[in-house]
N, C-alpha and C positions, 0 to 999 in steps of 0.2 A: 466491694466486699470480696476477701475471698472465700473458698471455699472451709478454710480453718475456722472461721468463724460462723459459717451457715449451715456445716454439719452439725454441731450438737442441738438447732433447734429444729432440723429437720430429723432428727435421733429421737428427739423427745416426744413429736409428732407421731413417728410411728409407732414406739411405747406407750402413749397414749391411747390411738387408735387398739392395739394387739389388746389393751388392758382392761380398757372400757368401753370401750364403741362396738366393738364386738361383742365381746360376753353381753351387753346389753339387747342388740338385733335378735340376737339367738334366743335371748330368753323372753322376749316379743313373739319371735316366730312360734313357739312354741306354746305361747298362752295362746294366742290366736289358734291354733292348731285341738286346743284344749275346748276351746268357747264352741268351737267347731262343730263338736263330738256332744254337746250338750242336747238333749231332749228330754222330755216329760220322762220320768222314773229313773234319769242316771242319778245315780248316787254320789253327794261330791263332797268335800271339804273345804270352810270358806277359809279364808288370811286371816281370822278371826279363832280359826280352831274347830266352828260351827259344824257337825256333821249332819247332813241333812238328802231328801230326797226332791229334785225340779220336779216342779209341776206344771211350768210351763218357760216360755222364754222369749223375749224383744230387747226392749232399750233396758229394761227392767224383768229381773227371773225371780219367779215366786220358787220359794225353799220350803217344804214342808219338813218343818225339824222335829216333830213330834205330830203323834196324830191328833189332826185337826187345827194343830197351829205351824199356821202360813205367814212368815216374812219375805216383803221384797228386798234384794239387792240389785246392786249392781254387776254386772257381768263380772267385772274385773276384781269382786272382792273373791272371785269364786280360786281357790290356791290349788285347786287340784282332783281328778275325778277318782272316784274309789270304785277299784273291782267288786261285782254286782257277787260274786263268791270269794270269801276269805277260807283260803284254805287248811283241813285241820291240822294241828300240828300233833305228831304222833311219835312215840318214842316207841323202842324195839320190844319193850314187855306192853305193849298197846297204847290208847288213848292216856296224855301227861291229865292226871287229877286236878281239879281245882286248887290250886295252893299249893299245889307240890312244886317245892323248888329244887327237886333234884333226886338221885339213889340215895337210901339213908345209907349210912355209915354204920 
């Protein structure tokens, strides 16, 4: 074989790799890195949509989605942790009103 022939599957190899083999590790490291930071009162968001409070955590974390109702998942359905303060949003004549979409005209 020579080389004419061995570069475009050695070409595609690393396209492959740069495309998918990567962006996937990183987005591992980073759940891992997520699952980490978990304990009783973080606030998260499941893959589901679910917003909920842990209450606690192992192979299985109880979500308290509402008060008094406790579901178990699994670590990995958990998509992301939510800041324990959501900050207000304020426009330059003070606090935006409920439903106000904008300066009238």
């Amino acid at each position: 074989m020579d080389l004419v022939t061995i570069l475009p599957l050695v070409l595609i190899a690393v396209v492959f790799y740069f495309l998918m083999i990567r962006p996937a590790k990183a987005k591992q490291k980073k759940q891992a890195q997520t699952l980490a930071t978990l304990g009783p009162g973080t606030n998260i968001m499941t893959t589901a949509g679910i917003f909920g409070t842990v209450v606690s955590n192992g192979d299985e974390v109880l979500v308290e989605i509402s008060p008094g109702v406790i579901i178990r998942m699994l670590p990995a359905a958990i998509a992301k942790v939510i800041p324990a303060e959501v900050p207000e949003l304020d426009t330059p004549d003070g606090p935006a009103a409920p439903g106000a979409s904008g300066p009238a005209a």
